[in-house]
TORROZA-167240 format. One record per atom (N, C-alpha, C, O, CB): x, y, z. Coordinates in steps of 0.001 Angstrom, whole numbers, padded with zeros to 6 digits, always signed. Each point is the difference from the previous one (the first is absolute). Glycine has a CB too. Example, Ala and Ser with C-alpha at 12.3 -4.5 7.8 and 13.67 -1.06 7.14 Angstrom:
<pts>
+013190-005690+007800;-000890+001190+000000;+000900+001200+000000;+001036-000019+000665;-002928-001154+000581;+001542+002223-001966;+000820+001190+000060;-000770+001090+000730;+000509+001108+000169;+000675-001736-002314;
</pts>
This chain:
<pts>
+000807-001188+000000;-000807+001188+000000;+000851+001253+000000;+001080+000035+000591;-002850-001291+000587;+001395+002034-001683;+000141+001804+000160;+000402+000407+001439;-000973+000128+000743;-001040+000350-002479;+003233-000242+002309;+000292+000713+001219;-001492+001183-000009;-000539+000389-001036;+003847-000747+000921;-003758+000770+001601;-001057+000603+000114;+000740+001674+000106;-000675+000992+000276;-000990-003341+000916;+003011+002383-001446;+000829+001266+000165;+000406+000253-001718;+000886+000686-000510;+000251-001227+003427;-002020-000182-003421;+000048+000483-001731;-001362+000426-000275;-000233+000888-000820;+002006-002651-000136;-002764+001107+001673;-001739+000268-000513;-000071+001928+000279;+000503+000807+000782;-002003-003929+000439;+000834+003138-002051;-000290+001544+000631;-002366-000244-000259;-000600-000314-001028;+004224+002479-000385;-004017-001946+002360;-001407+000023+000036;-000744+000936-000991;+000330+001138-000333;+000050-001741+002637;-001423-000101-002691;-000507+000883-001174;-001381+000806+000732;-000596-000649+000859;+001507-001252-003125;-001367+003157+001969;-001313-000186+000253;-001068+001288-000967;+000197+001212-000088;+000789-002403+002822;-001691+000664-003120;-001111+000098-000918;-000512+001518+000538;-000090+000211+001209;-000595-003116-001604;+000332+004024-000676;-000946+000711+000384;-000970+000037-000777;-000327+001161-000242;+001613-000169+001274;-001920-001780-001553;-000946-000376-000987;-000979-001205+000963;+000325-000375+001126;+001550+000923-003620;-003103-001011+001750;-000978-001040+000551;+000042-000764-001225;+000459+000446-001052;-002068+000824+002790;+001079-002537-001575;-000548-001175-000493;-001124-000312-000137;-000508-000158+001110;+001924-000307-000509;-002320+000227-001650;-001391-000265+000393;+000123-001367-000222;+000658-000649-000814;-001985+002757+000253;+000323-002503+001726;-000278-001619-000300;-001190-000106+000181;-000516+000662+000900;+002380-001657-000243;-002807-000054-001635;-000865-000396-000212;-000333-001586+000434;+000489-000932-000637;-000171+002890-000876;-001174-002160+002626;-000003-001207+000425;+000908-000486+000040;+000014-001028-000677;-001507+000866+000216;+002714+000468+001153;+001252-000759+000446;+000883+000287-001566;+000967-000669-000365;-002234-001577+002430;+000771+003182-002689;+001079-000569-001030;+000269+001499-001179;-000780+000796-000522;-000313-004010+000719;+002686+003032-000234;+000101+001344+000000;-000107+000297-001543;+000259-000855-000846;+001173+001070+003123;-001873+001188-002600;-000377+000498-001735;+001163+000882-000330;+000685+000884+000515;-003488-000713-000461;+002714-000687-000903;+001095+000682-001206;+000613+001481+000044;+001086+000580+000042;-002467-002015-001498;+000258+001636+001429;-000221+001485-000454;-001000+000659+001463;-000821+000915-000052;+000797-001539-003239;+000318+000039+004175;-000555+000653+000906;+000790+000754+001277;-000216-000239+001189;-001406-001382-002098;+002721+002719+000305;+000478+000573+001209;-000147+001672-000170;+000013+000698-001014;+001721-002891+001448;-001853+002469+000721;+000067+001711+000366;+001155+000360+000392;+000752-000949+000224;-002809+001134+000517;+002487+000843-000572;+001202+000606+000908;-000868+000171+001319;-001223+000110-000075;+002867+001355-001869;-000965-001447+003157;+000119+000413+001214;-001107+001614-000125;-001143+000109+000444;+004088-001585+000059;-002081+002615-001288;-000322+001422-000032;-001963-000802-000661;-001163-000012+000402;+004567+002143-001178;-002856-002477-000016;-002236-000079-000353;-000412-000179+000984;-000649+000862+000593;+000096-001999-002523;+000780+000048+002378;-001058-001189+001009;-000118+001534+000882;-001058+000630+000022;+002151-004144+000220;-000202+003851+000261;-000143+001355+001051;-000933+001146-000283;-000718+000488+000872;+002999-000889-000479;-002243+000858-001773;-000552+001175-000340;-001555-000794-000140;-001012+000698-000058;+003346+000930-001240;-002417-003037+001254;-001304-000030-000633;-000857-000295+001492;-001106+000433+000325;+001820-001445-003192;+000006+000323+003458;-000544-000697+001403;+000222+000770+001399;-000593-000322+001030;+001139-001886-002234;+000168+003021+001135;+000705+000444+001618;+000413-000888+000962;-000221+000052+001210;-001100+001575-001301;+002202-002799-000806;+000488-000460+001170;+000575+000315+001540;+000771+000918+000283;-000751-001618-002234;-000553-000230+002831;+001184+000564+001343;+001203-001016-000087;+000134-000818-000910;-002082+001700+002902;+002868-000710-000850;+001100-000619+000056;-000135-001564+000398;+000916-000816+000097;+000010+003134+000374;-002111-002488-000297;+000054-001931+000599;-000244-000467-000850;+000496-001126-000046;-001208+000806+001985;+000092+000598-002844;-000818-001255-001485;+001162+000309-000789;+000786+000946-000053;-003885-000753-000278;+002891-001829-000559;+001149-000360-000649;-001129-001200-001242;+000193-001071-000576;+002392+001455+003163;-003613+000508-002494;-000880-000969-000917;-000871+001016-000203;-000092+000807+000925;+000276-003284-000119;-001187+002747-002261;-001346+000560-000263;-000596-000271-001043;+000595+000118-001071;-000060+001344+002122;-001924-001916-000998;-000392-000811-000906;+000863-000835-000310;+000652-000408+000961;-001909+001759-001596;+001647-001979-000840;+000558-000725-000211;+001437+000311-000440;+000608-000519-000937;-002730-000339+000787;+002518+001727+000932;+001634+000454-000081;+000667-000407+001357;-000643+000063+001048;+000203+002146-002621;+001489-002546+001540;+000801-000434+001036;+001239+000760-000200;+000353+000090-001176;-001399-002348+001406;+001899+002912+000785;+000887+001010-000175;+000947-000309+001691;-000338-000776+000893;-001581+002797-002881;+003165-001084+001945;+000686-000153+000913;-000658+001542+000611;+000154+000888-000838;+002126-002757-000143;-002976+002345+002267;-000178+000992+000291;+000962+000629+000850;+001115-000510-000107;-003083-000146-000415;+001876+001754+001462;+001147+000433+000836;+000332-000402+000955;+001206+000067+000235;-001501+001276-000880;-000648-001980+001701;+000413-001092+000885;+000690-001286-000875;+001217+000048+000181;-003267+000746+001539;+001831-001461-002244;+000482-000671-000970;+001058+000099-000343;+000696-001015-000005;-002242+000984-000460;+002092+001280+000045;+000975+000497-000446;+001285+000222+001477;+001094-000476+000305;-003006+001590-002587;+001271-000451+002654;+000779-000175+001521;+000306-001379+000737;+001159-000215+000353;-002333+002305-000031;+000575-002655-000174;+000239-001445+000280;+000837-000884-001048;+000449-001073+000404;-002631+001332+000788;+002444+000190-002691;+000842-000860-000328;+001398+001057-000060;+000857-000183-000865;-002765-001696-000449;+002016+002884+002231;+001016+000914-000093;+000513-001198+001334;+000865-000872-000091;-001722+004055-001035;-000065-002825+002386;+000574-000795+000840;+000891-001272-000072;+001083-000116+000573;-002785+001165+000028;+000911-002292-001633;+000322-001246-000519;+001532-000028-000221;+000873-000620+000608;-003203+000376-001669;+002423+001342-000289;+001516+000301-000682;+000836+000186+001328;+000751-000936+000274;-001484+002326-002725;+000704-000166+003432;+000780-000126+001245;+000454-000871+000562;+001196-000294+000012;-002042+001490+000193;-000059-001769+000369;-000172-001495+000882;+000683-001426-000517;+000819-000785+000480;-003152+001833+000081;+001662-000979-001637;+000777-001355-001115;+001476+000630-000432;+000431-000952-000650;-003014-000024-000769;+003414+001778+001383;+001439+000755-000684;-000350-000122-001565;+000753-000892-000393;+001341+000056+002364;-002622+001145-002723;-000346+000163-001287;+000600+001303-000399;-000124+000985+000727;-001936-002370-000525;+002662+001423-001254;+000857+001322-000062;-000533+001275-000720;+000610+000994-000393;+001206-002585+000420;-003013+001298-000077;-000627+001004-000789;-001420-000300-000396;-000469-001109+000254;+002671+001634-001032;-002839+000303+000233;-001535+000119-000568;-000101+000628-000872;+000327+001162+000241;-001191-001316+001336;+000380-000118-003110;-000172+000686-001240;-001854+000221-000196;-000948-000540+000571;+003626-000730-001692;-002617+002025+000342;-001472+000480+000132;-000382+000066-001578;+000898+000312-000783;-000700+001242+003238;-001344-001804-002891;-000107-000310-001194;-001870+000766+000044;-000770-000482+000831;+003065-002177-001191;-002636+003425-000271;+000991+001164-000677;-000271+000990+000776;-001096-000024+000560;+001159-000498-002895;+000714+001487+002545;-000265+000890+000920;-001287+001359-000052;-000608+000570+000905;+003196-001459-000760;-002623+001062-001910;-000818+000597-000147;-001355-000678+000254;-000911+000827+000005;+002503+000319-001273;-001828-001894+001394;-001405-000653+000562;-000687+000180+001092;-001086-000501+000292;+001821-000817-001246;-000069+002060+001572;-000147+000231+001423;-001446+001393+000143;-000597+000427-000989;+003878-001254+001502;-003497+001194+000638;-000824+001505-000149;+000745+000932-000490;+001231-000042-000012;-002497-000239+001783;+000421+001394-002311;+000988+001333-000175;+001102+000387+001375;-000135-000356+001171;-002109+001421-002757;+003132-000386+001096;+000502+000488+001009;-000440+001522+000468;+000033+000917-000820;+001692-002589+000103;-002186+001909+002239;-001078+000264+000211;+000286-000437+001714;-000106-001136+000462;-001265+000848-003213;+001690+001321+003373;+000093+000090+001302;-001224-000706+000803;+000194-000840+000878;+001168+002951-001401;-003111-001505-000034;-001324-000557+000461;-000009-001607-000380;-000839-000827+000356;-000455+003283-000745;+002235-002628-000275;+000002-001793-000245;+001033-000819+000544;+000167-001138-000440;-001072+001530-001616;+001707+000133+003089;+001078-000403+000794;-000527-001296+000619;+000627-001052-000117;+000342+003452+000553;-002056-002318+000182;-000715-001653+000966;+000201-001060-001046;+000334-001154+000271;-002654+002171+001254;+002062-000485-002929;-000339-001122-000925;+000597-000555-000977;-000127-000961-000758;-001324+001694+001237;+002338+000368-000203;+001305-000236-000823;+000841-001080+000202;+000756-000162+000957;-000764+002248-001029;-000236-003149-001306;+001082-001008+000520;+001685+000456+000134;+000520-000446+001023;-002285-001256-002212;+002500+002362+000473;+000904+000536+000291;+000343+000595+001287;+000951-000250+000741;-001268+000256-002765;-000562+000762+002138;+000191+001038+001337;+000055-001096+001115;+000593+000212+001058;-002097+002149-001860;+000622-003991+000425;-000027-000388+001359;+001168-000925+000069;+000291-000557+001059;-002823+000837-000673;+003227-000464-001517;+001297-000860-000229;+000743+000877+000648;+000406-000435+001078;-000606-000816-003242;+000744+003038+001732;+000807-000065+000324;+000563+000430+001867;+001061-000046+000624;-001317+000120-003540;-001277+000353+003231;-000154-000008+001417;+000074-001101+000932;+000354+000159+001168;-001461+001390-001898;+000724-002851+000153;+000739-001248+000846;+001174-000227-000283;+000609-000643+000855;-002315-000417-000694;+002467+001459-001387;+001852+000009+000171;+000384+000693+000688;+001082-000221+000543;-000555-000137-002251;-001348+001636+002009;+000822+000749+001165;-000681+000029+001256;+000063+001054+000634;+000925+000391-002219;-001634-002416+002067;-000467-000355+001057;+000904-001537+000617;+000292-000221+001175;-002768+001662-002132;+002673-002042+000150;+000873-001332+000232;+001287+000926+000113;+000375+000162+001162;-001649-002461-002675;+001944+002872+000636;+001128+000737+000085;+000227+000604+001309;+001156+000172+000388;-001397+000164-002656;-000788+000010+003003;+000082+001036+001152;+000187-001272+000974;+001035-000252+000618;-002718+002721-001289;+000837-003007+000687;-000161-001368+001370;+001464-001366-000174;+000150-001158+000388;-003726+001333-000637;+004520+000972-000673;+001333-000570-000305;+000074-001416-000991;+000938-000791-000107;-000372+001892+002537;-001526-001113-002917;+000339-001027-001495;+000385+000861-001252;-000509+000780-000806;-001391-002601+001485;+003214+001167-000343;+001313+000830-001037;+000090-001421-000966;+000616+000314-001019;+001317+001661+003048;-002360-003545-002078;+000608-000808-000578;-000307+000240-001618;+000934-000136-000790;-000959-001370+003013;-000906+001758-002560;-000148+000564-001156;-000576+001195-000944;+000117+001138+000454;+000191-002965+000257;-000733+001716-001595;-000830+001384-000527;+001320+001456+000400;-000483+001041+000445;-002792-002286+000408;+004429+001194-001001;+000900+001023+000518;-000036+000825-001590;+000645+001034-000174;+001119-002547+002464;
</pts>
């Protein structure tokens, strides 16, 4: 296997639609839609038939990367995200990525993400 000090974690700002367990082709949104259309809050990570990484979500796999020594996290695509937009800070998957790097950073997890 892959040393886990080569993986770098991926994470999605886009959704998936799935249809009865099963996912469509042509069925994804960006993150920024699902938001502008729905008002998501920060706990759901599902609507209607979209499934997405939300900001708790997002924070919790910030934690993961820490905890596990994973040397990094790539983000795919970044423009997918909400506008940037101070009133969209809660919902912002970015904003909430990069506030748990510097929240682990503070509580002294230096092992990765430097």
């Amino acid at each position: 296997g892959v040393p886990r000090g080569k993986l770098v974690v991926g994470i999605p700002f886009y959704a998936q639609r799935y249809v009865d367990s099963k996912l469509q082709n042509k069925g994804h949104k960006t993150y920024g839609e699902l938001q502008s259309k729905y008002k998501l809050n920060g706990e759901l990570n599902s609507v209607e038939d979209y499934y997405f990484n939300g900001p708790q979500a997002i924070r919790d796999r910030v934690d993961y990367v820490y905890k596990n020594g994973f040397p990094g996290l790539m983000i795919w695509e970044i423009t997918q995200d909400v506008p940037n937009d101070s009133s969209l800070d809660s919902v912002s998957l970015l904003h909430n990525l990069t506030d748990q790097v510097k929240n682990n950073k503070k509580n002294g997890a230096d092992r990765c993400l430097n």
